[in-house]
Structure formats: C-alpha cells, structure tokens
C-alpha positions as CSV (number, residue, x, y, z in Angstrom):
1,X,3.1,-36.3,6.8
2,X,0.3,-34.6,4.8
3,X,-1.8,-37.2,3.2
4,X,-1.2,-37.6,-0.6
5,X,-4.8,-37.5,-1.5
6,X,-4.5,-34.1,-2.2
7,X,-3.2,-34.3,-5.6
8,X,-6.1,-36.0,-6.9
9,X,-8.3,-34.9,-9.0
10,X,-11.3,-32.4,-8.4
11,X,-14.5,-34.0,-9.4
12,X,-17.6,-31.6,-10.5
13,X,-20.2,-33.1,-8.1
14,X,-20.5,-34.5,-4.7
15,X,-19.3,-38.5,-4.9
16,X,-22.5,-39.0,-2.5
17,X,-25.4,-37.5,-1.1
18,X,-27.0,-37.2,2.5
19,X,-29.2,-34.2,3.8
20,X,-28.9,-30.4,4.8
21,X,-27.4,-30.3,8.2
22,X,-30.5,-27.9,9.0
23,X,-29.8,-28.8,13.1
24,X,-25.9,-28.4,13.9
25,X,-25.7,-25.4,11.7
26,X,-28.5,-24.0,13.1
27,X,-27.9,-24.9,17.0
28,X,-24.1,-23.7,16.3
29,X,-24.3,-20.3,15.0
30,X,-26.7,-19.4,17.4
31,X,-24.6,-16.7,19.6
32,X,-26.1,-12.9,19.5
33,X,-22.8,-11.2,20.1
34,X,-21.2,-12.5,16.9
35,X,-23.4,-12.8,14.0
36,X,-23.0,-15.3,10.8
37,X,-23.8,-15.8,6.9
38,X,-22.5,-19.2,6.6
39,X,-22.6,-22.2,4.5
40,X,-22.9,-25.4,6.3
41,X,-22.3,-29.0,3.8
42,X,-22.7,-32.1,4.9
43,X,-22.0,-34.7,2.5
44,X,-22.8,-38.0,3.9
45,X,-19.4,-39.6,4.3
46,X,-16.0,-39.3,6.2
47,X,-14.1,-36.2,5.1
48,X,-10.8,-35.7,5.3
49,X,-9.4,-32.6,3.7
50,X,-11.1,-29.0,3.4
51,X,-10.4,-26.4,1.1
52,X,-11.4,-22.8,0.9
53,X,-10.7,-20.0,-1.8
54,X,-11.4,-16.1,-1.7
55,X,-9.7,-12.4,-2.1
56,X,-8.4,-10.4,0.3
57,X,-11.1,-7.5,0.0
58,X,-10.8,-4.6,1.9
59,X,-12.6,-4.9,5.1
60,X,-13.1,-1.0,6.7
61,X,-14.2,-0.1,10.5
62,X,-15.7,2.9,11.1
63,X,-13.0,5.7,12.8
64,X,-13.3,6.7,16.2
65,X,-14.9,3.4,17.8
66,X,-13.1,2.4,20.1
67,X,-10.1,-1.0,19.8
68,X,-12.0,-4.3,19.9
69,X,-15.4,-2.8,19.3
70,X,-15.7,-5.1,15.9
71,X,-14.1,-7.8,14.5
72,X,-15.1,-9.9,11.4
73,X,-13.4,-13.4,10.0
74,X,-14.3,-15.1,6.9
75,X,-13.0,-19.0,7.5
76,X,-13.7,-22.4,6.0
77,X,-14.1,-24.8,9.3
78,X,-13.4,-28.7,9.2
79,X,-15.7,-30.2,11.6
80,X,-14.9,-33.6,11.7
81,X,-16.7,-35.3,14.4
82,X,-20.5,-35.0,13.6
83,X,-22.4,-37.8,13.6
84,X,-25.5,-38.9,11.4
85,X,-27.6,-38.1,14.0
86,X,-26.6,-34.7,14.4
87,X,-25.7,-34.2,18.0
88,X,-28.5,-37.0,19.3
89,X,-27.5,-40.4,21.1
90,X,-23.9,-38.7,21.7
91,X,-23.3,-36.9,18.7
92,X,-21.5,-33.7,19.7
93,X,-22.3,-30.7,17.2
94,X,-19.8,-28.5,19.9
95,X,-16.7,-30.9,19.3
96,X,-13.3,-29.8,18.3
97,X,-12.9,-28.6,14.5
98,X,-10.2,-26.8,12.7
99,X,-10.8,-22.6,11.8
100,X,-8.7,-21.4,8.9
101,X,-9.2,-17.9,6.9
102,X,-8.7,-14.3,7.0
103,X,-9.4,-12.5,10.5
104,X,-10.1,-8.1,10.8
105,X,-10.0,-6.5,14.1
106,X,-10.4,-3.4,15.1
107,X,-7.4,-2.3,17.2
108,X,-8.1,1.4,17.7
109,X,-9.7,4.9,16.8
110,X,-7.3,4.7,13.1
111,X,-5.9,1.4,13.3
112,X,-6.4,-2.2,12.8
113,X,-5.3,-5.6,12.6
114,X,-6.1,-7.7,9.6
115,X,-4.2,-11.0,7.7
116,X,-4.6,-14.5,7.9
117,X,-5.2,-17.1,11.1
118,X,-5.9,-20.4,11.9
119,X,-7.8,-21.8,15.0
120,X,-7.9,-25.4,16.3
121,X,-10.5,-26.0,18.9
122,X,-10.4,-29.1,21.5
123,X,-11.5,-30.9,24.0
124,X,-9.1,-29.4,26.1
125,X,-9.2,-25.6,24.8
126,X,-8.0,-23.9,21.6
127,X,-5.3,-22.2,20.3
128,X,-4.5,-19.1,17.6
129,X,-2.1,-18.8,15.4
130,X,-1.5,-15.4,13.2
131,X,-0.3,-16.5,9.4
132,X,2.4,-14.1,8.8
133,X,4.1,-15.7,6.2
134,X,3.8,-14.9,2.8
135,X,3.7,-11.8,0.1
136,X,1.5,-8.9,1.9
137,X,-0.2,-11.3,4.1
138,X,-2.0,-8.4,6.1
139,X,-2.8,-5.8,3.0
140,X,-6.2,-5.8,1.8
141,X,-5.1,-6.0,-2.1
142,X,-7.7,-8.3,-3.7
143,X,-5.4,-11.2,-4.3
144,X,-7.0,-14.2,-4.1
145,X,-5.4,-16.6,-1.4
146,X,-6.0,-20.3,-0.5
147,X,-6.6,-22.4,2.7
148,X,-6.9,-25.8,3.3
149,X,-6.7,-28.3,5.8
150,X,-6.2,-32.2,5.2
151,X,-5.8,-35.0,7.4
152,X,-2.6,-36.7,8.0
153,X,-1.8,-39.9,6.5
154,X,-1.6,-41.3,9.9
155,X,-3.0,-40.2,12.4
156,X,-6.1,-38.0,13.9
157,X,-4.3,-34.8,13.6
158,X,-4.6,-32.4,10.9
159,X,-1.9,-30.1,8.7
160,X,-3.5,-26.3,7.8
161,X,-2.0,-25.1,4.5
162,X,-1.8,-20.9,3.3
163,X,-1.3,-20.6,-0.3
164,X,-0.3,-24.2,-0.9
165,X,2.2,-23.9,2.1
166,X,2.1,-25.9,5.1
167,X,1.8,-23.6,8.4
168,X,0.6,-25.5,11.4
169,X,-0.6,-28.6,12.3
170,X,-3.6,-30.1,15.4
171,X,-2.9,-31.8,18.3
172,X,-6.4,-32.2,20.0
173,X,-8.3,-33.2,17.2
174,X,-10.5,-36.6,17.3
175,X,-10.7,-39.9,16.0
176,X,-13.1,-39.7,12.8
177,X,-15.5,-42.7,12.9
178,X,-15.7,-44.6,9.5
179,X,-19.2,-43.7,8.0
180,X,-19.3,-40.3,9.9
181,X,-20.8,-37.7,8.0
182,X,-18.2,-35.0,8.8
183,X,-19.3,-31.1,8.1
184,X,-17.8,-28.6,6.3
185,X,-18.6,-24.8,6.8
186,X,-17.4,-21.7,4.7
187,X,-18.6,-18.4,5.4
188,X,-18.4,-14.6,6.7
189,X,-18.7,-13.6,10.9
190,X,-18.8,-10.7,12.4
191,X,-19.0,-8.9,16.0
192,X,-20.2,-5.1,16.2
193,X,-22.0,-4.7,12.9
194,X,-22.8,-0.9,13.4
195,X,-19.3,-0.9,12.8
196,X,-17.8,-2.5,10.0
197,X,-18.5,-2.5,6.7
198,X,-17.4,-5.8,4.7
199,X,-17.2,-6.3,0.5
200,X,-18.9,-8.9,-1.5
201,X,-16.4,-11.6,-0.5
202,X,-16.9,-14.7,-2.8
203,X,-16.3,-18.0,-1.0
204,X,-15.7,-21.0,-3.0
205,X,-14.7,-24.4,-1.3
206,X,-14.3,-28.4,-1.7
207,X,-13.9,-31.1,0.2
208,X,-11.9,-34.2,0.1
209,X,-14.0,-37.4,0.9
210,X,-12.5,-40.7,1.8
211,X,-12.1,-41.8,-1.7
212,X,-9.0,-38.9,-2.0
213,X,-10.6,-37.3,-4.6
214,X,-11.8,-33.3,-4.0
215,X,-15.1,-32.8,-4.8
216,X,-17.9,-30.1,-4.5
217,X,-20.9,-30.5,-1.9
218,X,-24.7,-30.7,-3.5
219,X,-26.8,-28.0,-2.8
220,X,-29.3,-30.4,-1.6
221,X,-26.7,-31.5,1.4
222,X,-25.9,-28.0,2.6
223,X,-27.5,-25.5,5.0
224,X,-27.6,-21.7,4.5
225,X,-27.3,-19.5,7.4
226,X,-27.8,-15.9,7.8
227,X,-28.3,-14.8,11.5
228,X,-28.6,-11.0,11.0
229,X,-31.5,-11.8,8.2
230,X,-31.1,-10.8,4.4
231,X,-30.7,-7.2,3.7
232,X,-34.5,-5.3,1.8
233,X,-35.6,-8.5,3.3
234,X,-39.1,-8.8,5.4
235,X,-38.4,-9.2,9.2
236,X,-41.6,-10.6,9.8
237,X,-43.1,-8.4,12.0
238,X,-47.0,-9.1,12.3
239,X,-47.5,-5.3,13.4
240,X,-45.4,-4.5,10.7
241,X,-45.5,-5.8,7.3
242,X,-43.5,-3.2,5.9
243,X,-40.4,-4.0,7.8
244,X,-37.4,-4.9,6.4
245,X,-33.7,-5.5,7.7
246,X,-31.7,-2.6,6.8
247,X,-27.8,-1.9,7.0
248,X,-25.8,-2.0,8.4
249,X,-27.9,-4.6,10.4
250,X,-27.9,-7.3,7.2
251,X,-26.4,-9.4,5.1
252,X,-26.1,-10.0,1.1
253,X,-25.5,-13.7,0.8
254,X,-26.1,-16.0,-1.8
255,X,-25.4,-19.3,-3.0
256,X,-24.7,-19.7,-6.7
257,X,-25.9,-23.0,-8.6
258,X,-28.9,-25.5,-8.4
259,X,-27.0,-28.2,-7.8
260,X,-23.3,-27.9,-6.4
261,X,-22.4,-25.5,-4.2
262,X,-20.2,-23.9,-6.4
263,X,-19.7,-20.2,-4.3
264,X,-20.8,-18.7,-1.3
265,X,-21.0,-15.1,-1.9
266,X,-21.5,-12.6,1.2
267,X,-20.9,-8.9,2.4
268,X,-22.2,-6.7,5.1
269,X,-23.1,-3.3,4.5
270,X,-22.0,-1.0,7.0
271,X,-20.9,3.2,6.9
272,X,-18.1,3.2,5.2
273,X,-16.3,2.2,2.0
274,X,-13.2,0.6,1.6
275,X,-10.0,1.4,-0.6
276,X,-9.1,0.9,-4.1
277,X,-8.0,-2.7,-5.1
278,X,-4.6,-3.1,-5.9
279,X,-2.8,-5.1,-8.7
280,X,-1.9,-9.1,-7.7
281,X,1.8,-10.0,-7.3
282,X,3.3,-12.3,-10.0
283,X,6.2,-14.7,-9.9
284,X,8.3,-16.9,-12.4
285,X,10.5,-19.7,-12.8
286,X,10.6,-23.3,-10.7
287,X,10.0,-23.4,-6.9
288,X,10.3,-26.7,-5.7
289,X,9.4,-28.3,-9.1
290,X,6.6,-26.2,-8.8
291,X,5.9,-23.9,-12.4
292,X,5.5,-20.6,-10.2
293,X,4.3,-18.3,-12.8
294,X,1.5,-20.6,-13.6
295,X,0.4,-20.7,-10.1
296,X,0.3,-17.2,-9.6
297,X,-1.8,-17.2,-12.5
298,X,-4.5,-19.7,-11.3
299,X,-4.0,-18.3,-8.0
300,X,-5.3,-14.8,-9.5
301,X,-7.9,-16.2,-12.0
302,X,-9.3,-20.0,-10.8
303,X,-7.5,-21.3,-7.6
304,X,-10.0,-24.2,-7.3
305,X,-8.0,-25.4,-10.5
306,X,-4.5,-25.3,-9.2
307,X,-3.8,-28.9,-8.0
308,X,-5.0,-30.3,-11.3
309,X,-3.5,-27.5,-13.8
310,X,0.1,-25.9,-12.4
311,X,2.9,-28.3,-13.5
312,X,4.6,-29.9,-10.2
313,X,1.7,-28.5,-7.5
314,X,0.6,-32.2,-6.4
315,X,4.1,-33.4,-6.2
316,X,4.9,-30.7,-4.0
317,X,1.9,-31.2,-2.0
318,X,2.1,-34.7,-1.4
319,X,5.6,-34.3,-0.3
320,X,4.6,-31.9,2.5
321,X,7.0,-29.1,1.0
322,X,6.7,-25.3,0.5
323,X,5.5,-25.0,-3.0
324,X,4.6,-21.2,-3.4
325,X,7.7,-19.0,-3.6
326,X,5.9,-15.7,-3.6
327,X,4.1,-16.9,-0.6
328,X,7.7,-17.3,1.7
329,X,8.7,-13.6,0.7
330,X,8.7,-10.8,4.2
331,X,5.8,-8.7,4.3
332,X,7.1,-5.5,2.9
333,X,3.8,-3.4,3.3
334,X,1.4,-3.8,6.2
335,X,-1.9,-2.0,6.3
336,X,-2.2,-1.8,9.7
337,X,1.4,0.1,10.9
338,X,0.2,3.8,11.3
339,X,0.7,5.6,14.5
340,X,-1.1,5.0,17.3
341,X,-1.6,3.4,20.6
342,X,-2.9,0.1,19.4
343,X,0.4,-1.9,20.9
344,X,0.7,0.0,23.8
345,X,0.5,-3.0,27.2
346,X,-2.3,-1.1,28.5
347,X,-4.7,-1.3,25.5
348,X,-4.0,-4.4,24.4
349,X,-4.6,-5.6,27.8
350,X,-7.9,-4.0,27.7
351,X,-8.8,-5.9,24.1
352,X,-7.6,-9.0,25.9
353,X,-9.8,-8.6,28.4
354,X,-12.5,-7.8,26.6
355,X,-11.7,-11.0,23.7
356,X,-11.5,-13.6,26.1
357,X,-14.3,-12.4,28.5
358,X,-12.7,-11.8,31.7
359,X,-11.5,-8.8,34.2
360,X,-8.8,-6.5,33.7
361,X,-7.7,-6.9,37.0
362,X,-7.2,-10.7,36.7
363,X,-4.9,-10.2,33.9
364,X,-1.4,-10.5,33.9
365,X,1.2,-7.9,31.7
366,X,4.7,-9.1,29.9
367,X,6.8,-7.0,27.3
368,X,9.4,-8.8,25.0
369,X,10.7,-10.1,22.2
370,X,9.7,-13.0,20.7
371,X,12.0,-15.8,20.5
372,X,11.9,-18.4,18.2
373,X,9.5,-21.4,18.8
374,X,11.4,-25.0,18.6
375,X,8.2,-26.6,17.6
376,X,7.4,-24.5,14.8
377,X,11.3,-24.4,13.4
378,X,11.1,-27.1,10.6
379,X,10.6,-25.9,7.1
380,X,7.6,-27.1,6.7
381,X,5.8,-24.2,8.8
382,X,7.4,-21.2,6.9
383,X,5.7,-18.3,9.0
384,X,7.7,-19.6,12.3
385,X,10.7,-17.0,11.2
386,X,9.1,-14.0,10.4
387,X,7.2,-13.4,14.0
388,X,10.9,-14.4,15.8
389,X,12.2,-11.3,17.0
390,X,9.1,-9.4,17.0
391,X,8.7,-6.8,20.0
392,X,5.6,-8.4,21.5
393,X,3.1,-8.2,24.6
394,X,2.1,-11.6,25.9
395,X,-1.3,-11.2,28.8
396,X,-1.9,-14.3,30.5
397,X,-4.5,-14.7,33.2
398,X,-5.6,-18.1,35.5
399,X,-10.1,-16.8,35.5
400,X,-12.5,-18.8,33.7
401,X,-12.7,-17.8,29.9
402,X,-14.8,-18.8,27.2
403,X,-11.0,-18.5,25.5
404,X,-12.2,-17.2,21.5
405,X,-15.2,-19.6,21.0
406,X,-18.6,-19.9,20.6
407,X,-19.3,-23.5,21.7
408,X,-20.6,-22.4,25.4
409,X,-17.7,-23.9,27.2
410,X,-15.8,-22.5,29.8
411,X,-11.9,-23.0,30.3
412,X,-9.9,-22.4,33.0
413,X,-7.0,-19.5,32.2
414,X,-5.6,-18.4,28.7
415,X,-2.3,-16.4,27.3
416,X,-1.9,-14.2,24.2
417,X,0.4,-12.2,22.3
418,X,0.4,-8.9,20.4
419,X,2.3,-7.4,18.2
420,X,3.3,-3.9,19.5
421,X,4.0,-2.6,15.6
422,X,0.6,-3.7,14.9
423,X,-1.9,-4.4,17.7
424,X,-2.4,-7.9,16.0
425,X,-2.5,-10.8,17.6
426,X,-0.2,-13.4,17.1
427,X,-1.3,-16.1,18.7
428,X,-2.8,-17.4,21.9
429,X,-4.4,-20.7,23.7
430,X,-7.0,-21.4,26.7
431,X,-7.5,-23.9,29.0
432,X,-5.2,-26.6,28.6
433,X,-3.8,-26.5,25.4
434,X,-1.9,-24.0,26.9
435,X,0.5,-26.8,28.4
436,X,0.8,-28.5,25.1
C-alpha cells in the first residue's frame, strides 16, 4: 500500500540540513554521450517519497536526422541508497534508484516519440515502462503534469504516481538504512545535442523525509550540474579567453532562491523552434471524493499545492486509489502518429540496437499484439489497459548490454517493445529483471 505520509503537509524549508552532494552528482553524470543540467539535493536524512512538477513543452528534433540520433528526458530520480560518505567505505553512488518524467526520442526523418516513462534501476538490471494513461499523455500542450514516487508503508519497494495516479510499482529496490542521507535529483538530459532543441522547462520538486511531511531541499544541500557548460559562458580556454559555449552546444539553467530550492529552470538551444502551446484541459465534478475541477486548477496554476488545497486529494492518495479523472481518459490526439516508417521491424530494430548498445545481428525480431499484462491488471495501475491490444514489435537479444543506463554496468541480454503506430517504446528490461 502507498504510504499515507503523503497527505501531509508541505513545509517551506528543509526539516534538516547536511551538505551539497558535490561527489555523487558529479562522479554520476559524468558520461559524454548523454549530457546533463541537473539538480542534485541531499538533505541529510532518510527520504522516502519524491516529487516532481513541470509542463509538457514542446520538445522539437531537427528533420531529416536520422531515428535514434537524439533523445532528451527531463525526470526527477529517487536515489535512495547513498550513504554519508558518498560512495567511500561501501557507499555505492551507482545503486539502484527510481527514474520518473517525460522522455522525447527521435524516431525518424518526420517523426517522433514523446510522453511520459518511468525507469527503475537494480541490482539485477532495469526496466521501462511507457505512461500511456491519461488525457494527451504524448502531446506537447504545456499542461503541467506531476510525478512522484513514495515508499511503501511496508516494505523496500516503491509506488510511481502520474498525475496523482498510481502506475507502477519497484521490485529491486534496497533496504534504506536509518540515518542514510538519501538523494534526490531533478533535471533535463539529453543525447545528440546538434539535434534537438528543448524549451525553458521549469522543474520544481520536494521531498518527503522520514517525518512524512514534504518539504523543500536548501540550496546549501544541493549540487548544480551542467555538463555541456552554461550557454555565453567562458569555456576556459587559456589560448582563448574569448571563448564561450555556444548553441546548440549549451545549456540555460538556473536555480531560483537563496535558500530553498524552489525551481530548477533549464532549456537547450538547438536549430529549431517548437509549436504553439495549446490550451490545458479542464474537468468538474467528484472523482473518488476527489473535487476535480479544483485539481485541474492547481494542476494548471501551482501543482506543488495540490495535496494541501484540492478537497479529497490526500484521502485519495493515502488510499492508493485513482484520484485524477481527466488523467484515466484515452489519448485522443498523439503528436507523434504521422506517416512514416518509424514502426516498421526493421527500423525499430535498428534504434534497439543502437539504445541498448549491441549488434544488429544479435538481435532477435517479433510482431504482435499486445496482450494484457496480469501483473499490471488491478486498478490501481490505470495505464495497463490502454497499451492491451496495441500492434507492437518486441526485439529481444541474449549479448551484453549496458540495458538504458549510465551506471557503467554491463548486463547480460535485454527485450523491448514498440509501438508500430508510433515508434515509441513501451517498455523493456535487461539483465535479469527480465525474469521478474
């Protein structure tokens, strides 16, 4: 069961204070191929619940590249197994954590995959699972969504909420040591930056310390992280002062407040510029005891607010049921359904190959339709129905893959599957959490 903590109250500052986690935020985003502008808290205590807040902005790819040459995800990650030590005398800085937020890929010359996804990664691999419930959950329409991910009541394992709405839980996750100062990153990655071009996207998050009361991390205890430098910026060039880093090579980042880290705001410039936003949806009446036209109006204005302010919200939560009505409606628009051969087994092959680092040749070919999932049927994971029935292609190979991680490890065989309408990728596993 999700634990009831999360109905407590938000409280304006960190309940206590430890230092920047300079070491595991640097030593983790430290990959060339992907690039980050991320947040990194640390606040000096267990933490058991996560939450992240932001719009759907309209992230463009420049036309003609070719499918999987960029990708970009903006995510709030639950690390919960840091120690104070920060990866010395057994600490491990790589262990699992819990990826939730919105995910853009580039699926080929005109098309593209874009929407919501959470990751959990293990000691035993990973897995990926495409959000696909809710109202337009792959249209890039400005709405402001939420994710959040709490720790049961009982339990290591953790439940991953979309827009107040439970849609998966862990099942490799670790014990959390009392006293451990658990992290908590927010921010903006990206692969093949001459590529994309990404909005101001303004990321605000809390956490949920072992008191159950959601709070917001100090400045002072978070770490700022922009690994393709600060665009007009110097680059630091001894031969040339003059140098600066230019787009679409940069990022804008910047953290707002003195004292809490109240927003995370990043974007990547890039060649092209992205579409018109479009109006928010809007509901009414009760769901679940839930006032719905209130929470579509905190979910459009303040999200951060909603647990305290929409009448019935924390009842709903605590009881682990689906508490946003206009988040359980069928996509009825998708952005990335134009014509193209983005879903064709061949090419999506190809990406596979090219996502999880291993040959074409050693990769394995299905077409199907995808049944429903036993594991995912109760009600309390929403998304399980809409994907049932989808015309899919599943690649599965045995090779060593880094699966879709950045920790440095190397797992032996994955599986994935795509969406044929769209090219997106619906979920997948490595290594051994494929057998779970």
């Amino acid at each position: 069961m999700l634990a009831s903590a999360v109905a407590l109250p938000l409280t304006a500052t960190s309940p206590a204070r430890a230092s920047a986690p300079d070491h595991s935020c640097n030593t983790v985003y430290q990959a060339r191929i992907f690039f980050w502008a991320m947040t990194c808290a640390q606040p000096g205590q267990p933490v058991i619940g996560a939450f992240g807040t932001w719009r759907n902005v309209p992230i463009t790819f420049e036309p003609g590249s070719e499918a999987g040459a960029a990708e970009v995800s903006n995510y709030v990650r639950m690390v919960p197994n840091t120690d104070q030590t920060e990866g010395a005398n057994g600490g491990d800085i790589f262990g699992p954590s819990i990826d939730v937020g919105l995910h853009a890929e580039k699926t080929g010359a005109t098309t593209i995959g874009y929407g919501p996804r959470w990751t959990e990664l293990g000691k035993r691999g990973g897995v990926t699972k495409a959000i696909t419930a809710g109202l337009n959950p792959t249209v890039a329409d400005n709405v402001n969504h939420t994710y959040m991910t709490v720790r049961q009541a009982s339990g290591d394992q953790w439940d991953v909420l979309y827009d107040f709405n439970m849609v998966g839980t862990t099942t490799d996750q670790l014990k959390i040591p009392r006293g451990n100062p658990n992290r908590v990153d927010i921010g903006l990655e990206v692969r093949g930056p001459q590529h994309v071009t990404v909005p101001p996207i303004a990321n605000r998050m809390q956490f949920m310390a072992e008191n159950k009361a959601w709070a917001r991390a100090a400045t002072a205890d978070t770490t700022q992280l922009t690994t393709l430098g600060i665009c007009g910026k110097s680059m630091g060039i001894p031969s040339d002062p003059a140098a600066v880093y230019k787009a679409p090579y940069c990022f804008e980042a910047k953290l707002t407040d003195s004292t809490t880290s109240i927003q995370w705001t990043v974007s990547k410039p890039g060649p092209t510029v992205g579409p018109a936003p479009t109006t928010p949806a809007r509901a009414a009446g009760t769901f679940n005891g839930v006032d719905q036209k209130a929470l579509s109006n905190c979910l459009a204005t303040d999200p951060e607010s909603c647990m305290n302010t929409v009448p019935g919200l924390s009842n709903c939560v605590q009881t682990v049921k689906v508490c946003n009505a206009a988040a359980l409606q069928s996509p009825q628009r998708d952005a990335a359904r134009k014509p193209g051969r983005h879903g064709e087994p061949a090419d999506i092959a190809e990406r596979a190959a090219k996502s999880f680092g291993v040959a074409r040749d050693g990769i394995r070919v299905a077409s199907g339709i995808r049944l429903p999932n036993a594991k995912d049927s109760s009600s309390t994971a929403p998304q399980s129905s809409a994907i049932a029935g989808t015309s899919v292609v599943t690649v599965e190979s045995a090779a060593p893959t880094r699966g879709l991680e950045h920790r440095g490890l190397t797992f032996q065989g994955f599986r994935a599957t795509y969406s044929t309408e769209t090219g997106q990728l619906l979920e997948a596993c490595w290594g051994q959490m494929c057998q779970s």
